[in-house]
C-alpha positions as CSV (number, residue, x, y, z in Angstrom):
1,X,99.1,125.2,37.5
2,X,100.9,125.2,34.3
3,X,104.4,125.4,36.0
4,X,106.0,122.4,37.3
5,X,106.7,124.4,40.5
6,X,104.4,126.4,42.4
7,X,104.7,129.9,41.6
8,X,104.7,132.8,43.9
9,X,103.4,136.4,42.3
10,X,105.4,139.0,44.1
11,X,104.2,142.5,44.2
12,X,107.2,144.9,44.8
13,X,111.2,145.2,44.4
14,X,112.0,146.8,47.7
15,X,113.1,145.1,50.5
16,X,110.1,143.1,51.4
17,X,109.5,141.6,47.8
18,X,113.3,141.0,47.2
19,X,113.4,139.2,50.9
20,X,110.3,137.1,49.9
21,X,111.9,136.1,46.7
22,X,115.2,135.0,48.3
23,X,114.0,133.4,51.6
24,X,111.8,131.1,48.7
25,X,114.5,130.5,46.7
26,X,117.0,129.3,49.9
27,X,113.8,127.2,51.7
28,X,111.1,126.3,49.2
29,X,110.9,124.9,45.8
30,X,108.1,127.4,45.3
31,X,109.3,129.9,42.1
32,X,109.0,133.6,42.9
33,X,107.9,136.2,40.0
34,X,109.1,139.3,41.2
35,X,107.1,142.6,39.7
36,X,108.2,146.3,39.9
37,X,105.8,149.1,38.5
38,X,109.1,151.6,38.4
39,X,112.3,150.6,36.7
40,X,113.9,150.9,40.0
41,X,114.9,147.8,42.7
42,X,114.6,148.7,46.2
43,X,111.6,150.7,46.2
44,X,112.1,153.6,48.7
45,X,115.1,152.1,50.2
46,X,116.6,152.8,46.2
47,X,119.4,155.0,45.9
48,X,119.6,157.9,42.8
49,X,122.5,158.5,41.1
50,X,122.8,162.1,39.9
51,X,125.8,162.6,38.1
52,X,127.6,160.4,40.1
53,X,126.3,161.8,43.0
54,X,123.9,159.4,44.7
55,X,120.8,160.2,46.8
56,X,119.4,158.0,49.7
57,X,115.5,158.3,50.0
58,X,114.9,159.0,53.4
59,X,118.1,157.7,55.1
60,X,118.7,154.2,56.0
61,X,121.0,152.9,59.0
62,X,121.9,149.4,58.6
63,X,121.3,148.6,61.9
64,X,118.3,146.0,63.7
65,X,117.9,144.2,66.7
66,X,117.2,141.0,65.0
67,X,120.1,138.4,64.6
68,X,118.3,137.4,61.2
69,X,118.3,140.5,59.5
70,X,121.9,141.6,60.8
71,X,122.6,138.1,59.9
72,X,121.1,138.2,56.3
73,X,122.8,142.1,55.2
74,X,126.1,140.5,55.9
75,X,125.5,137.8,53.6
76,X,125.2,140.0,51.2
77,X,127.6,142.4,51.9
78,X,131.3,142.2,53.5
79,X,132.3,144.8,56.4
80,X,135.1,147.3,55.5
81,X,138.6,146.5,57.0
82,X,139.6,148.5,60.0
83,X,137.3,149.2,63.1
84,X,137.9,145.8,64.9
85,X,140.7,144.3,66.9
86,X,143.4,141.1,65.7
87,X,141.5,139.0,63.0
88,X,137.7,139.2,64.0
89,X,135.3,142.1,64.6
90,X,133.1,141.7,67.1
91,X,129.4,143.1,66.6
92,X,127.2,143.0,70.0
93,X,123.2,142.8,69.6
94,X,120.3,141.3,71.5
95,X,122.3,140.3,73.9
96,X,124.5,138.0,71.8
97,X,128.0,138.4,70.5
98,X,128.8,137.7,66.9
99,X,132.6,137.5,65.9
100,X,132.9,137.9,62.3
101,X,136.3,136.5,60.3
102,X,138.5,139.3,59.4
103,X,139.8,137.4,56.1
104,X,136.7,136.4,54.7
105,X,134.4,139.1,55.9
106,X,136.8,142.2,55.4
107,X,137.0,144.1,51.9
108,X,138.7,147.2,51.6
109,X,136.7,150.0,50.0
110,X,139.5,151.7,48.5
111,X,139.5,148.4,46.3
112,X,136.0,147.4,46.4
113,X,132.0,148.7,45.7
114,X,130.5,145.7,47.6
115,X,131.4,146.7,50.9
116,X,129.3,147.9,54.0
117,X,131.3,151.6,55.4
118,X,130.9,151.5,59.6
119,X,129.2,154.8,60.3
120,X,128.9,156.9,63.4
121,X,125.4,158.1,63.8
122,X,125.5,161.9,64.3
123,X,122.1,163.8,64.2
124,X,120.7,167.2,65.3
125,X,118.0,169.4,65.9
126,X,117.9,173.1,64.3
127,X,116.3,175.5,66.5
128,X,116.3,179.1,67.2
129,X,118.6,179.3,64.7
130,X,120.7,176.9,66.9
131,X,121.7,173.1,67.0
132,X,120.5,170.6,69.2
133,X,121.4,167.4,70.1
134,X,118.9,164.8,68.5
135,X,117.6,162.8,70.3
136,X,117.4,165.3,73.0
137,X,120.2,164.9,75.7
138,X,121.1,166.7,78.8
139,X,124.5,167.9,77.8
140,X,125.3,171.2,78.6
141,X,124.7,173.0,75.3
142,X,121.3,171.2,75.2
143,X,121.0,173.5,78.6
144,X,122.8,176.6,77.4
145,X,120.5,176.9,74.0
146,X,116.9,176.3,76.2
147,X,117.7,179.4,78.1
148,X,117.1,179.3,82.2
149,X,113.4,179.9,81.4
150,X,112.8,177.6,79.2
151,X,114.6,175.0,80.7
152,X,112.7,175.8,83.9
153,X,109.3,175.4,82.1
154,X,110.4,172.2,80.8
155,X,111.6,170.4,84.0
156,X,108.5,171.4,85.5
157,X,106.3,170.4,82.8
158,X,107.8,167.2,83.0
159,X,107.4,166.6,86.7
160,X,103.7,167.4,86.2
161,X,103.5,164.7,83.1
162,X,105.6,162.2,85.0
163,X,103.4,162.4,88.5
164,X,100.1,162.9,86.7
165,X,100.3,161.1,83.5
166,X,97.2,160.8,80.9
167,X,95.7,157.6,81.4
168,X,94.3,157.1,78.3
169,X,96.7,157.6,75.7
170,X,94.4,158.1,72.7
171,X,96.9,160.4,70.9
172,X,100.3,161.0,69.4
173,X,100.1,164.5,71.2
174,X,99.1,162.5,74.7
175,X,102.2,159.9,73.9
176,X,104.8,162.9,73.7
177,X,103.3,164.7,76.5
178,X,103.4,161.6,79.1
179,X,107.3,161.0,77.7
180,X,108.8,164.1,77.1
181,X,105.9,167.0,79.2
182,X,104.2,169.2,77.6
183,X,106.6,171.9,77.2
184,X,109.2,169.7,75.7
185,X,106.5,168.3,73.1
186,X,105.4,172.0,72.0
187,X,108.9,173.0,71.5
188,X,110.7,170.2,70.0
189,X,108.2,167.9,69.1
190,X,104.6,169.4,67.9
191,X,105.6,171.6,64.8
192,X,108.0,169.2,63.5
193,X,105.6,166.2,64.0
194,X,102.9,168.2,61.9
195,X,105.1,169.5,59.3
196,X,106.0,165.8,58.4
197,X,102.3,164.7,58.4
198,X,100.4,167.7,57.8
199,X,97.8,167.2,60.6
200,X,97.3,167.8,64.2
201,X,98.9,165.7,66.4
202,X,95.8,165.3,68.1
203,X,94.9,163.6,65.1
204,X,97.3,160.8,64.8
205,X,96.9,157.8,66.8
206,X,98.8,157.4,69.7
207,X,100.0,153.7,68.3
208,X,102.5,155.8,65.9
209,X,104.5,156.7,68.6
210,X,104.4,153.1,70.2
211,X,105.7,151.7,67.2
212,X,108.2,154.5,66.3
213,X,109.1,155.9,69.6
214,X,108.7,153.4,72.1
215,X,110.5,153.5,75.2
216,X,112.6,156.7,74.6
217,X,111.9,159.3,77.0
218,X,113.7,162.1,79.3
219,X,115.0,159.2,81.6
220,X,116.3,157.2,79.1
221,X,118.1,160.1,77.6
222,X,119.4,160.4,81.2
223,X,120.5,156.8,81.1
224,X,122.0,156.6,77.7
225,X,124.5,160.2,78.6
226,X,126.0,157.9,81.5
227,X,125.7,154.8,79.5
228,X,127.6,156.5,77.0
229,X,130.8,157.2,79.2
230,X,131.5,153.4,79.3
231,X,130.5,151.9,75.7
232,X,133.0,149.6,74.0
233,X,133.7,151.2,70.6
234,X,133.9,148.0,68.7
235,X,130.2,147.3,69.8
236,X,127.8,147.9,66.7
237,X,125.0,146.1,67.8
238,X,123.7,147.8,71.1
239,X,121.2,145.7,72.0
240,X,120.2,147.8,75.2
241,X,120.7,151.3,73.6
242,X,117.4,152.7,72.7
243,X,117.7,152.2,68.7
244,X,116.8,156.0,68.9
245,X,119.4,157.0,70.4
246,X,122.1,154.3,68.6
247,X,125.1,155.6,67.3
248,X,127.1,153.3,65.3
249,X,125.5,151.6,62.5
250,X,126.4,149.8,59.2
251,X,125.9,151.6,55.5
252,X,126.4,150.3,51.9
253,X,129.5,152.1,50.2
254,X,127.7,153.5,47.5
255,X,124.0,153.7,49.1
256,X,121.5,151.4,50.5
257,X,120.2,150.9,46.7
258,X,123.5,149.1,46.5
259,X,122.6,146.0,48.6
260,X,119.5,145.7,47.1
261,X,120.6,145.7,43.3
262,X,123.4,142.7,44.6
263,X,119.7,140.9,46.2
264,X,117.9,141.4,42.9
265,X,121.1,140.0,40.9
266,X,121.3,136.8,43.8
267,X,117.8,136.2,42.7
268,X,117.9,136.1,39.4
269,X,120.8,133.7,39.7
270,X,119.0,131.6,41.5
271,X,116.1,131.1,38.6
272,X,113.9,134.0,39.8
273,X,112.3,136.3,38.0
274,X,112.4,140.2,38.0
275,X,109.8,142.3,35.8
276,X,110.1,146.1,36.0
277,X,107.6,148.6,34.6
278,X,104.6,146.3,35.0
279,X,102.0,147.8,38.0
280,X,99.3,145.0,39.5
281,X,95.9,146.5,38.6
282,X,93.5,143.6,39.1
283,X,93.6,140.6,41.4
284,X,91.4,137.3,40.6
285,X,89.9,135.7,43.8
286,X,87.9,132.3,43.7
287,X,87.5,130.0,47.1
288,X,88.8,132.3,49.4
289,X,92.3,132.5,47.6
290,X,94.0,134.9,44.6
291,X,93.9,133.3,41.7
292,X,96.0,135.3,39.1
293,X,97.4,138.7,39.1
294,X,97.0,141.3,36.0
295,X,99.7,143.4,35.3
296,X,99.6,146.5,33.1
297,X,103.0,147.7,31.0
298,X,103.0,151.5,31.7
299,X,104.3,152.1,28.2
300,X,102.7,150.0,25.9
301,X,99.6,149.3,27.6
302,X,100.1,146.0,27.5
303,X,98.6,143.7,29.7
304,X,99.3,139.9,31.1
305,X,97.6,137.9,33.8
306,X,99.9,135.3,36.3
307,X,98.6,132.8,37.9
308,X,99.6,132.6,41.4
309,X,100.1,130.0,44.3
310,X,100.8,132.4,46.8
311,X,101.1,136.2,46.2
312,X,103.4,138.7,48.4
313,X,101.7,142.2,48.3
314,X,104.0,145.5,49.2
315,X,101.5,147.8,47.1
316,X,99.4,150.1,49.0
317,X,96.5,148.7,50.6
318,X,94.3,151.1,49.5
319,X,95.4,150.2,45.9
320,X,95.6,146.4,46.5
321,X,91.6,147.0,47.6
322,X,90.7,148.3,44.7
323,X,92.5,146.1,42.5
324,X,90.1,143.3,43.9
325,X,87.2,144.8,43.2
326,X,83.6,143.1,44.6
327,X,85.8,140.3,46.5
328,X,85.9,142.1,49.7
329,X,82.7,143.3,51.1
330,X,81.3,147.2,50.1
331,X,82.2,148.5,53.5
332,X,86.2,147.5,53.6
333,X,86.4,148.9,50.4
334,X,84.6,152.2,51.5
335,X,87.3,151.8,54.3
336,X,90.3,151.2,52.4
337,X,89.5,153.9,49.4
338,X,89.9,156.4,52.5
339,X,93.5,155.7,54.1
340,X,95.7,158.4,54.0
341,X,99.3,158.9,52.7
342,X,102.1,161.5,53.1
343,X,104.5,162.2,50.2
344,X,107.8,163.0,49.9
345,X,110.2,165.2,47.8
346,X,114.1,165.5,47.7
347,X,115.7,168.3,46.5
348,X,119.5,167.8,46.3
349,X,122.0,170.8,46.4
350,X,125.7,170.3,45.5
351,X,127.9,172.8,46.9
352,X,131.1,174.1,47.8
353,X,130.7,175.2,51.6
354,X,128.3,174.9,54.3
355,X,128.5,178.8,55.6
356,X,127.2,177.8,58.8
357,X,130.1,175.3,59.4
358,X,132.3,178.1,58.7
359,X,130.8,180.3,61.4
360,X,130.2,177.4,64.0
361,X,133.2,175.2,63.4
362,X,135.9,177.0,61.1
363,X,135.1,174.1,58.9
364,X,134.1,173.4,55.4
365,X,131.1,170.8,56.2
366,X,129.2,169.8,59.4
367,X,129.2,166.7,60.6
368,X,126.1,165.2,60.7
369,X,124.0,162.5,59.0
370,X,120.3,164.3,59.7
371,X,119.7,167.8,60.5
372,X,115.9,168.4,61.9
373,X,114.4,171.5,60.8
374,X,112.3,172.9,63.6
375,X,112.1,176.5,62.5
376,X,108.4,177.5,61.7
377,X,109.6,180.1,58.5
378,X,110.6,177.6,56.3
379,X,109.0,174.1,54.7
380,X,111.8,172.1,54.4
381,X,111.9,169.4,57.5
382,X,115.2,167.8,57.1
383,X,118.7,167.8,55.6
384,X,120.5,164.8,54.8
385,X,124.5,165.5,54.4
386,X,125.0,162.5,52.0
387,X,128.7,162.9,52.5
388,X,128.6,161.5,56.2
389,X,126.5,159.0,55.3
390,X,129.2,157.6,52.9
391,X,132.2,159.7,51.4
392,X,131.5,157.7,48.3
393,X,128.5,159.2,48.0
394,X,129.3,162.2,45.8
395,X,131.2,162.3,43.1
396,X,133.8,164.6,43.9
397,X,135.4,164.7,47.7
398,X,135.6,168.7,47.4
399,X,132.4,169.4,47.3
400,X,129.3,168.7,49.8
401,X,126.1,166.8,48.3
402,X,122.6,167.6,50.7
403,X,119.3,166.7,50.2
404,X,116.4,168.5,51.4
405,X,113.3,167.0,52.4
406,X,109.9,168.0,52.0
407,X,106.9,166.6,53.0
408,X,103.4,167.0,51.2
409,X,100.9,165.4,49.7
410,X,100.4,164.5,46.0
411,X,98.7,167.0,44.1
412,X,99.3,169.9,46.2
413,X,101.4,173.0,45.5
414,X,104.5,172.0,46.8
415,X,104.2,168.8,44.8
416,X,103.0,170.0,41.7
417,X,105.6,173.2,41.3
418,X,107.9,173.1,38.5
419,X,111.3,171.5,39.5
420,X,113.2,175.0,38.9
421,X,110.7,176.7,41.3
422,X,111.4,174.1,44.3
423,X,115.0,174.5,44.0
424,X,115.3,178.2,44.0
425,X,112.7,177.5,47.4
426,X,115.0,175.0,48.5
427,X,118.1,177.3,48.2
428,X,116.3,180.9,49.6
429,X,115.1,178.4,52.8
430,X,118.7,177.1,53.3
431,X,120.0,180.7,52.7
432,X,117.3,182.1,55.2
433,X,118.5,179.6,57.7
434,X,122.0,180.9,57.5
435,X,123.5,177.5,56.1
436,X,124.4,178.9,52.4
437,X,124.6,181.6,50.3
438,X,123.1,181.7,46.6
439,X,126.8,181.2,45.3
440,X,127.5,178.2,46.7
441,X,125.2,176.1,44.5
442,X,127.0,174.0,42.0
443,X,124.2,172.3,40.7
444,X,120.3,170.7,41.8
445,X,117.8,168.2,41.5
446,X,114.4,167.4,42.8
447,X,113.1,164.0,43.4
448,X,109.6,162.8,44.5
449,X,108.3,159.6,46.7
450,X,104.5,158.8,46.4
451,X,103.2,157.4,48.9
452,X,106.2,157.6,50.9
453,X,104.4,157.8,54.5
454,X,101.1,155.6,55.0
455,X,98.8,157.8,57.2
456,X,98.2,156.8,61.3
457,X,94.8,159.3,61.1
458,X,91.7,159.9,58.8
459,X,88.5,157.9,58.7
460,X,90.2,155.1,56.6
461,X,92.8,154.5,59.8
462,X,90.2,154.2,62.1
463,X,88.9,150.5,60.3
464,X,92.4,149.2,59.4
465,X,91.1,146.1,61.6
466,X,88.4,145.6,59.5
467,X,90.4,146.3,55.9
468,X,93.2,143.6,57.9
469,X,90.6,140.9,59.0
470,X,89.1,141.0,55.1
471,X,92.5,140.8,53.5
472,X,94.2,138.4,55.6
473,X,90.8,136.0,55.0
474,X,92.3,135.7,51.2
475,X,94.8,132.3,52.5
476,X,97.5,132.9,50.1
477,X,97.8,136.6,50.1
478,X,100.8,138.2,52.1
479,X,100.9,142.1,52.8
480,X,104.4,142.9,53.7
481,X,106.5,145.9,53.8
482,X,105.7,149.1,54.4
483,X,102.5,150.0,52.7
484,X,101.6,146.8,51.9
485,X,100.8,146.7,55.8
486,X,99.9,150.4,55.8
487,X,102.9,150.6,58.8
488,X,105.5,152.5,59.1
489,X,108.1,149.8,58.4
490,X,111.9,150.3,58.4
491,X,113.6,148.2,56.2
492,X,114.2,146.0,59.2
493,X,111.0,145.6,60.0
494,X,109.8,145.3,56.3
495,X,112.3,142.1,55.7
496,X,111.4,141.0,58.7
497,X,107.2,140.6,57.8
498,X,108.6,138.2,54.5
499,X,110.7,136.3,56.5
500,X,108.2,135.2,58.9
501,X,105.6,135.0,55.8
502,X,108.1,132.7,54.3
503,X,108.3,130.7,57.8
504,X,104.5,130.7,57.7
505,X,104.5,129.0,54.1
506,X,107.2,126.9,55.3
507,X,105.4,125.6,58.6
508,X,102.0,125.2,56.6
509,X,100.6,128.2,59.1
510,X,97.9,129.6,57.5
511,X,96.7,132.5,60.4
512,X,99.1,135.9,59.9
513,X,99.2,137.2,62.9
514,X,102.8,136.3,63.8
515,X,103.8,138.7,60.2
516,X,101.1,141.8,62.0
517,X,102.9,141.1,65.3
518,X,106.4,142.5,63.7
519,X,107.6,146.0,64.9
520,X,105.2,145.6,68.1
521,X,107.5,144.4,70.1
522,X,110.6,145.8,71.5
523,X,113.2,143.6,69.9
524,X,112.1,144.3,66.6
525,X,112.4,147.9,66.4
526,X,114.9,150.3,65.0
527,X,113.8,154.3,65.0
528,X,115.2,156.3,62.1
């Protein structure tokens, strides 16, 4: 090499890329390039600032089961004042205890950006024009809103499921039915679930639901409501909650963007390098291992090749295939050029009142973080109130700042209509719904995510062992993140796979299966 130090070629600024970079600059004398195809750092986990007021992509509770990523966020990041007890906060996960110094871990936000907010988690289901607790719980409005017969269908169906379960779980629709019966999964689960991925349950494996779902189920929504009745407020962690049904959590002051621009600014400090607007187009391979990487300027067409000891890759896999060309056999690459992905759009409504809070709660706003969208007449699947999230989040305190998500593919109508067109949908679906009136929108914008979602179905899915075994032959090269595994990652879970990359390096491991077995087992995973 022509660097004194060997050089790792980092593909991505989200959180797996920006994790890579740091965890090399703290343990290795290896020098990370960091490159960004966008102009943005923290790649879907990047917040939007819209005249002050800021969008989060998705929604991102600060929370994991892991000690190390808990461990590492804080390091970045103080913990507001208030919401602990004498001079330390105590913060309760995986079964350990972690008492944090009020003096040097405390900012007050008032004062100070760089602050994590403690958040209560509150999210619902909107159904028959009514709310439901999300997840589902047995409370008594839960009961009211089902209706005798309903709730009579569903208590049987779920007997049935329990005592006779499918054996062969090939399906997500055979996961939900074995957890939740099938009358449960057809009403609160089946049109949601396709909406999101715009397929058939029946044709998404059943391993999305294994790594997003897990153990959640009737009877540990049964266990959580009495749970409930004796949790310790000050305990954030909840190691044995289902992280479905968590309900504390920790959230940047001004978005999760925030903690990931402070990363991106640690590792420059620390001599790495950060290069935005360049996309990796064409990998070199020679003796089983990348050689360089070619990056293309978007603008200016310009193009420069870095040579590369290791290479961390968070780019989709079906790109990163392409990109190296007659390196992996014909049929991987037939594989690969078929994976799936779902999109994702934002539209974001400022306005004055929330109608339906009005009516429901002779309040201005409602209260929640999520609002699931289970009505079949409109597109839109969920509504973030960015307000709840963090009150810093919009720009003025008076006014409520929502974001509508959509989910499509890119290319197809919703995508490709004109950004006045989806607001005026956004606001005649959130009229329809009875949340708003036409009057109450200050002011909009529409965002979109490619590639937001990578696909659990189509013939592409079906090899991903195959595309795996190829790409993980290449010794140096890394997939991490979210598509850069093709799994749907949390940000948890994403830092977690460049970690243990990083350990791998570190250790002189060469096999990846330790990074492939992140988010398959229970302590690592953390449900949206």
């Amino acid at each position: 090499m022509s660097k004194q130090n060997p050089v790792a070629v980092i593909i991505g600024a989200g959180p797996a890329g920006l994790t890579a970079a740091w965890e090399l600059l703290q343990r290795t004398n290896i020098q990370p390039l960091v490159f960004e195809m966008t102009q943005d750092t923290g790649g879907i986990s990047k917040t939007v600032n819209y005249k002050g007021n800021r969008i989060d992509i998705g929604g991102h509770r600060f929370f994991s089961k892991s000690d190390r990523v808990m461990g590492w966020w804080l390091s970045i990041l103080p913990v507001e004042t208030g919401g602990g007890s004498g001079n330390q906060l105590d913060i309760h996960y995986q079964g350990k205890q972690r008492k944090l110094d009020l003096a040097e871990k405390r900012a007050d936000p008032e004062k100070n950006d760089e602050v994590f907010l403690i958040r209560q988690r509150l999210s619902r289901i909107f159904y028959l024009r009514r709310f439901f607790d999300y997840p589902l719980s047995l409370s008594l409005a839960t009961l009211r809103n089902l209706g005798v017969a309903r709730l009579f269908r569903a208590g049987i169906s779920y007997a049935r499921a329990a005592l006779f379960p499918i054996k062969n779980e090939r399906t997500l629709e055979d996961f939900f039915i074995n957890r939740f019966g099938r009358e449960l999964y057809r009403t609160f689960f089946k049109d949601y679930t396709e909406k999101v991925w715009g397929t058939s349950c029946r044709d998404i494996g059943a391993d999305w639901g294994a790594q997003r779902i897990k153990g959640l189920s009737i009877s540990k929504a049964v266990k959580h409501a009495l749970g409930s009745m004796f949790r310790r407020d000050g305990d954030l962690a909840q190691k044995d909650t289902e992280t479905s049904l968590i309900e504390r959590f920790i959230y940047p002051k001004l978005g999760p963007g925030q903690l990931w621009e402070q990363v991106a600014k640690r590792v420059e400090a620390a001599g790495g390098e950060l290069h935005y607007g360049w996309r990796a187009s064409k990998l070199r391979v020679a003796d089983g291992r990348i050689q360089a990487v070619r990056f293309d300027d978007s603008e200016t067409g310009e193009s420069r090749w870095e040579e590369a000891d290791y290479v961390f890759s968070t780019m989709p896999v079906r790109e990163l295939v392409a990109s190296l060309g007659d390196a992996l056999p014909a049929d991987v690459r037939e594989y690969a050029a078929e994976l799936e992905y779902r999109d994702f759009m934002t539209v974001g409504l400022l306005l004055r009142r929330f109608r339906i809070a009005e009516r429901t709660l002779g309040k201005k706003s409602l209260p929640d973080n999520w609002i699931y969208i289970q009505e079949r007449d409109v597109k839109v699947g969920r509504v973030q109130v960015f307000n709840n999230w963090s009150p810093y989040m919009v720009a003025d305190p008076d006014q409520i700042w929502i974001g509508l998500e959509y989910f499509c593919n890119e290319g197809d109508e919703l995508w490709d209509m004109p950004d006045q067109r989806m607001i005026d949908l956004a606001i005649e679906e959130m009229r329809r719904l009875g949340f708003i009136e036409v009057e109450d929108v200050i002011d909009a914008t529409v965002l979109r995510m490619p590639k937001a979602y990578p696909g659990y179905f189509g013939e592409g899915y079906k090899h991903m062992d195959e595309i795996r075994a190829a790409l993980d032959g290449l010794e140096n090269l890394f997939l991490v993140g979210r598509n850069g595994m093709h799994r749907y990652n949390n940000q948890d879970h994403s830092m977690l796979t460049s970690m243990v990359a990083v350990d791998n390096i570190v250790a002189g491991r060469t096999d990846k299966e330790n990074v492939w077995s992140v988010n398959t087992e229970g302590d690592y995973h953390e449900q949206k």
